[in-house]
N, C-alpha and C positions, 0 to 999 in steps of 0.2 A: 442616597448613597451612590445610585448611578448614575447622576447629574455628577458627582464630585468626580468619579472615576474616570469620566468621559471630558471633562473638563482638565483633570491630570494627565489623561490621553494628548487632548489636542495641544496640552501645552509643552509637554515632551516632541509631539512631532514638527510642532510648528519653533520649537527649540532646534530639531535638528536639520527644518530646512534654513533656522537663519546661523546655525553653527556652520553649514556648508557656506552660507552667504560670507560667514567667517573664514573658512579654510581658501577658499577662492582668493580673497585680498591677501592670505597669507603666503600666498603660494605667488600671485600673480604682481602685486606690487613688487615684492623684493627684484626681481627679475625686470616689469618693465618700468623701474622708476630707473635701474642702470644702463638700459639698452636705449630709453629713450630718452634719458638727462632731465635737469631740472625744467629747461625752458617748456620740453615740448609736455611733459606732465603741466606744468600752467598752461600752455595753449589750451591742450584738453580739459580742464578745470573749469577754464576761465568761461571756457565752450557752451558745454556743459551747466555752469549759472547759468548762463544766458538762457539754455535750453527750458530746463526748470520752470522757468517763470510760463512757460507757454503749456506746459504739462498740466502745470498745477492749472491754468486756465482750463485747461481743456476740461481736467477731473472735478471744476467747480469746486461744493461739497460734497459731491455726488455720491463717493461710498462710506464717508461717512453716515449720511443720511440713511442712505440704502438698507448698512446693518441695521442699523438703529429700526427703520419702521416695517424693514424686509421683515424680521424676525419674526412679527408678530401673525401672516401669513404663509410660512413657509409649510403650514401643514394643511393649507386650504390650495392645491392643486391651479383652481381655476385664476382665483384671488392674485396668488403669485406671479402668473402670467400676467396678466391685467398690471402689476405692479412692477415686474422684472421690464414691461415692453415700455412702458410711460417713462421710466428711470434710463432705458438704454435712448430712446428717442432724443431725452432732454440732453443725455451725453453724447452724442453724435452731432447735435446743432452746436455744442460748447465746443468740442473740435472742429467743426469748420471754421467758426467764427474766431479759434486760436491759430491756426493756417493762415489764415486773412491775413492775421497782427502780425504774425512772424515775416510773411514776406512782405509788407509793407516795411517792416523795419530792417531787413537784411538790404534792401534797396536804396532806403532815404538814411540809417543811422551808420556812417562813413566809419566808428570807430570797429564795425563788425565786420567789415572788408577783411582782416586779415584769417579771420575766424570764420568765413562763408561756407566751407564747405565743409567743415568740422559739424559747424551750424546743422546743415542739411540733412547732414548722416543720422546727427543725433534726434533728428525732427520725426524721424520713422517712430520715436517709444511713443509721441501724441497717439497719433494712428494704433501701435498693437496695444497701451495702455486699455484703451476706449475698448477694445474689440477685448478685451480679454474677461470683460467684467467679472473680476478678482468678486467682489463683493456679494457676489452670488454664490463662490463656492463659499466664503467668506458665513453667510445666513445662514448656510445648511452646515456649518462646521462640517466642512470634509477635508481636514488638513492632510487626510493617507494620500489624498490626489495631490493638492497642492504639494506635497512634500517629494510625492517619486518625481514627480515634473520637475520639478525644481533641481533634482537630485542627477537625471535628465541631462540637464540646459548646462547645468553646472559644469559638468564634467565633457561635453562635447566642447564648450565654450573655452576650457582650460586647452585642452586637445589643441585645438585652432591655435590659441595664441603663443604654445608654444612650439609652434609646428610655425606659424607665420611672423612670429614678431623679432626680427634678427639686428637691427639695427636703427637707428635714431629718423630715419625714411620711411618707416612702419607706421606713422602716427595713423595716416589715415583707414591701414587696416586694422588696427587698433582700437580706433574707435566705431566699424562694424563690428565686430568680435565682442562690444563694452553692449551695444543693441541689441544682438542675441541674448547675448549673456541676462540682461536686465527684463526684457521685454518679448524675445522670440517665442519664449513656451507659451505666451498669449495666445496665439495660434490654435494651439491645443486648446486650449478652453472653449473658445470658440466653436469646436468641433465638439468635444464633452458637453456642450451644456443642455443640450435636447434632455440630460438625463433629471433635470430640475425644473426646465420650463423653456416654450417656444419665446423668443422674440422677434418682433418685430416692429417696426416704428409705426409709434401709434400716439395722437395728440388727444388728448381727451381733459374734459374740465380739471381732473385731479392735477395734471400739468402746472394749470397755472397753479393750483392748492402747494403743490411742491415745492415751486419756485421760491417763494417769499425765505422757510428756513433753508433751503439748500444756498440762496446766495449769505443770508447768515454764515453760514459755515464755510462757504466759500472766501467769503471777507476774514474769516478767523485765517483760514490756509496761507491764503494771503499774505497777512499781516509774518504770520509765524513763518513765512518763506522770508520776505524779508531779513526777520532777526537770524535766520539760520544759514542763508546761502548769499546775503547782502554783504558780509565780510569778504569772501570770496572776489565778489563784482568790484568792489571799492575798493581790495587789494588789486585788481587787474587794470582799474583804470587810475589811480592814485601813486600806484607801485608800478611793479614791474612782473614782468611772467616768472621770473626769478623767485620773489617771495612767493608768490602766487603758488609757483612749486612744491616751496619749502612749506609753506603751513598746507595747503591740501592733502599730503601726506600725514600731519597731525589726525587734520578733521576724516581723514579716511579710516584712520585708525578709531578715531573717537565715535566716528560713525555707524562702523562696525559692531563695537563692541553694544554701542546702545541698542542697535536692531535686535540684537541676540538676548539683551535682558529684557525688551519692552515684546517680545514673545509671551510671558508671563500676562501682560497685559491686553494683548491683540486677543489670544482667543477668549478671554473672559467678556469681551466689549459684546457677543451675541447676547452670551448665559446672563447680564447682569441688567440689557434691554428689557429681555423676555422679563425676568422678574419684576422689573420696574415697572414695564405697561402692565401687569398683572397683579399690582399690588403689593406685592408678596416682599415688604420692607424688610421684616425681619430675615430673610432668606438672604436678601438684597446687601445685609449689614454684617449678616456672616461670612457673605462670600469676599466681602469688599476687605471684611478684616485681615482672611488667609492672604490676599493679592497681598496687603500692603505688608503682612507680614514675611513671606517670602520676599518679596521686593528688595524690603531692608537686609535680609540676609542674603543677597546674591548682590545687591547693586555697593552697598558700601565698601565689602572688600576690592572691587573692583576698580571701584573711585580710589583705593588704598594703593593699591598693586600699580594704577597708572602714574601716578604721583612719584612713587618710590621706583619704579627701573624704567621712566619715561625716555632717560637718553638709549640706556640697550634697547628698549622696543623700538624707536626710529633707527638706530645702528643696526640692527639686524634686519629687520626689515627693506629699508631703503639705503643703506648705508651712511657713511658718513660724510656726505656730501648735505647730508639733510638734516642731521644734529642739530642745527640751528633752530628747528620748529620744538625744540625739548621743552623750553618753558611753555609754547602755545600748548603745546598736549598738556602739560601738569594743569595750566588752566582750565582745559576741557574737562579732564580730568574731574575737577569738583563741579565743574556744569552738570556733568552728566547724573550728578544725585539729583537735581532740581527740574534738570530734563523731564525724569520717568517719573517722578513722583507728580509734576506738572500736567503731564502724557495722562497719570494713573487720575486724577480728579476731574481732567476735561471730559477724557471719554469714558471713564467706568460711570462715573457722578452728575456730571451736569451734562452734559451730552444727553444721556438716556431721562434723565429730566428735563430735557428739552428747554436748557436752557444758555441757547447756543449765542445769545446776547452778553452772556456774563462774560461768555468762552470768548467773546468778539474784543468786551472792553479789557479785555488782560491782555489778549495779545497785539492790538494795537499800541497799547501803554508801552508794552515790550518791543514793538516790532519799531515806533520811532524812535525808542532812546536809543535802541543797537544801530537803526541808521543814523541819527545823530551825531551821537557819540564815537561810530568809524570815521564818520568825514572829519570828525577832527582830529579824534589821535592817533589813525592810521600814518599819517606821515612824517609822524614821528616815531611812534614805536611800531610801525608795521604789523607783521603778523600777530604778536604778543597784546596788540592794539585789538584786533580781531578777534583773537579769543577772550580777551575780558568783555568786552560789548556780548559776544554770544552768554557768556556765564551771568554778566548783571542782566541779559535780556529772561536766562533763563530761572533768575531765584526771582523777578517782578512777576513773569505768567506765573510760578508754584504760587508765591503766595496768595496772590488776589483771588487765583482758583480755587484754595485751601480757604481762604476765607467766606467765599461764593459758597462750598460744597458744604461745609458743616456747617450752614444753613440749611440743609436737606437731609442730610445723615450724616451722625456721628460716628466715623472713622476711627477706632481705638487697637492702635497696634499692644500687642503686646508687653510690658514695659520689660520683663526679665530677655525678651529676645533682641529689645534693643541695646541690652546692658549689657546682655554676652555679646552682642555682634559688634561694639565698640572696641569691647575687650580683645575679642578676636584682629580687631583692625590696626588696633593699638599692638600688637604681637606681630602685627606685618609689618608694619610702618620699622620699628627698631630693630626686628631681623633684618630688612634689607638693608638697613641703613649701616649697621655692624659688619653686613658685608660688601656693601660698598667702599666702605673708607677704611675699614682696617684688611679686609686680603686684598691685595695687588690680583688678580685672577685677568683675565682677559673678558670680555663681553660676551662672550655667549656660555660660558663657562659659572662665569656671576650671575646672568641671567635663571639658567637651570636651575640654580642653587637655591636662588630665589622666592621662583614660583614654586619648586615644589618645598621647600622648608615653610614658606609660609603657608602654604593649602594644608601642611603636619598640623605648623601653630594653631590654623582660625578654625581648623575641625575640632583640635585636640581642648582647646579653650573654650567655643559654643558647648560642645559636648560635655565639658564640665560642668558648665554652667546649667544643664540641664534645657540648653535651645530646645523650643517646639519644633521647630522648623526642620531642624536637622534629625529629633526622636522621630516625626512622624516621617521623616526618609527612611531611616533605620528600620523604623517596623514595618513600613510597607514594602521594603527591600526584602525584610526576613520571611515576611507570608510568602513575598513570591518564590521563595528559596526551598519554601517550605511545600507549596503547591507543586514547584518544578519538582522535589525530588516525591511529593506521593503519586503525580503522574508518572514519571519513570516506573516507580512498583508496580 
């Protein structure tokens, strides 16, 4: 009971540091998508892929890995040190040798001249990524830290860029401001982490034992950066900064939202290690079942909701200079089911079964058809091109993962939570649509009406239906209601 408690804990706070992660883009796109126009949002886009690719080098698989075999030491003081120093070592030589690549290629590859100092700025998150080793507070589940930090960075970061970002000459404090914002409270960890174990660079036989599955997982990142940030690159060199623009404001939004529901799934990835290296299957098969039954009940309205008012959510947000990315979001839009579910069998299932081969050949499969497949219909359908390669990249990794995992353990949602959560979707989808085409209303006006009439329908409908998902909110909402007012007496 207090594994479950502790695990509905970290998943509420690390909900509310990527709900911030959400209020920040809601707050900070609208504002610098109009002060700095379309082009200069693709410069910084375009930047930014570029960036990407060296990060992800830097990170190897490294926190992947990390949770995954940290866990199993985390309560042996010595052991962890020994394991936290060999993991920080291996990530320190992956960032030099990512520094190397990068100015080798900001010097020799001509098409990044324009983008050099964009480049530069953003080169600093290699550096505080590495120094912040997330993965560590990550092992010990301590999301109250990660969560004020975060809470922290967020809000000095908002300060800043609206206090500096005044007109379309801003790009480049803009994107220090986008560094902080992402990477600055690494800093702090840095400085916190004596409270879990010393580090220090240390080569020892285990090194090389690590390497072999860390570049595994590294080769999965890889591949899965490709399908996810390779639209972007192929839109900036195929295209123009212009589209590049118009769909990054999609994939910001689609980006967002997925952080905030694959929280559900991030702090499970310690709790479902530990039970795996420990046997403990059956534990392993109930905890697996709750993820994926909450999952379906939070991600599919959501897939509903962006589908049905994806032109107001870019109209309000960015304005109407950016309606053009409407159908690329409705696309994302159904990725984003195949995404988390994809997310939910890598690392809850074959990840912590170590079977980071399987995780490699799905996203490989994925990660060349989406590059493929952009270089050819990107210059015809542009951005619209872009998001179907990311959504076919994203329903190849679900499946082949889903297929790999239940070979290991059988995953059985629910079935009455998935027949009311349909229900429920199905009660969104025709609300908004009733009023999108029959009141003439204005877009933010339609929008309100929207969200909240459908959040009436899909509770008033699960609820009927007698959802798990939503009874067991209900009653653990009412205990606490109950305990708040016998502490009051």
């Amino acid at each position: 009971m207090t594994n479950v408690k502790s695990l509905k804990k970290n998943a509420i706070l690390n909900s509310i540091r990527n709900i911030l992660r959400l209020i920040f883009p809601l707050i900070t796109i609208p504002y610098v998508s109009r002060i700095l126009g379309v082009e200069n949002v693709g410069k910084y886009s375009f930047a930014f892929s570029i960036i990407s690719y060296f990060i992800i080098l830097s990170k190897l698989g490294i926190e992947t890995f990390a949770v995954r075999e940290g866990a199993k030491y985390r309560d042996n003081k010595a052991k962890f040190n020994d394991f936290a120093s060999e993991i920080f070592t291996i990530n320190i030589l992956s960032t030099l040798i990512s520094y190397i690549l990068l100015i080798i290629c900001l010097f020799f590859v001509p098409q990044l001249s324009e983008y050099k100092l964009l480049i530069e700025i953003l080169s600093l998150e290699i550096l505080l990524t590495t120094l912040g080793c997330e993965w560590v507070y990550i092992i010990n589940e301590d999301y109250t830290y990660i969560t004020i930090r975060s809470i922290i960075f967020q809000t000095i970061s908002l300060i800043m860029l609206l206090t500096f970002i005044k007109n379309q000459n801003d790009l480049i404090i803009y994107t220090m401001i986008m560094v902080i914002s992402s990477t600055g409270s690494n800093v702090l960890n840095l400085l916190n982490i004596r409270k879990y174990c010393k580090l220090k660079l240390k080569i020892t036989s285990n090194v090389k034992k690590y390497m072999i599955p860390i570049l595994i997982l590294f080769a999965n990142t890889v591949t899965t950066t490709i399908y996810s940030d390779s639209d972007i690159t192929v839109l900036g060199i195929l295209s123009d900064n212009y589209h590049v623009g118009i769909y990054s404001i999609a994939t910001k939004i689609y980006t967002t939202i997925k952080t905030i529901l694959s929280s559900i799934i991030v702090v499970s990835i310690p709790r479902l290690s530990y039970l795996f290296g420990q046997n403990n299957l059956e534990e392993f098969k109930k905890t697996g079942n709750h993820i994926v039954n909450v999952l379906t009940f939070c991600v599919l309205p959501a897939m509903t909701g962006i589908i049905s008012i994806a032109y107001q959510i870019i109209y309000i947000i960015s304005g109407e200079s950016y309606t053009e990315g409407t159908m690329a979001l409705q696309i994302l839009g159904v990725a984003l089911i195949f995404s988390l579910y994809s997310w939910f069998y890598t690392s809850c299932v074959l990840i912590p079964a170590k079977k980071e081969k399987d995780v490699l050949i799905a996203t490989i499969i994925a990660g060349i058809t989406n590059l493929v497949l952009n270089i050819v219909l990107v210059p015809s359908f542009i951005q619209n091109a872009a998001a179907f390669t990311t959504l076919l990249a994203e329903f190849l990794s679900f499946l082949i993962c889903y297929l790999k995992a239940r070979k290991i353990v059988t995953i059985k949602p629910d079935k009455r939570n998935i027949v009311s959560t349909l229900l429920g979707c199905l009660g969104i989808f025709v609300f908004c649509l009733i009023i999108n085409m029959l009141l003439n209303l204005n877009v933010i006006l339609s929008t309100i009406i929207c969200i909240i009439g459908s959040a009436c329908i899909y509770f008033a409908i699960t609820s009927l239906m007698k959802n798990e998902i939503l009874n067991d909110f209900k009653h653990s909402l009412k205990n606490k209601l109950i305990k708040y007012k016998e502490a009051k007496v």
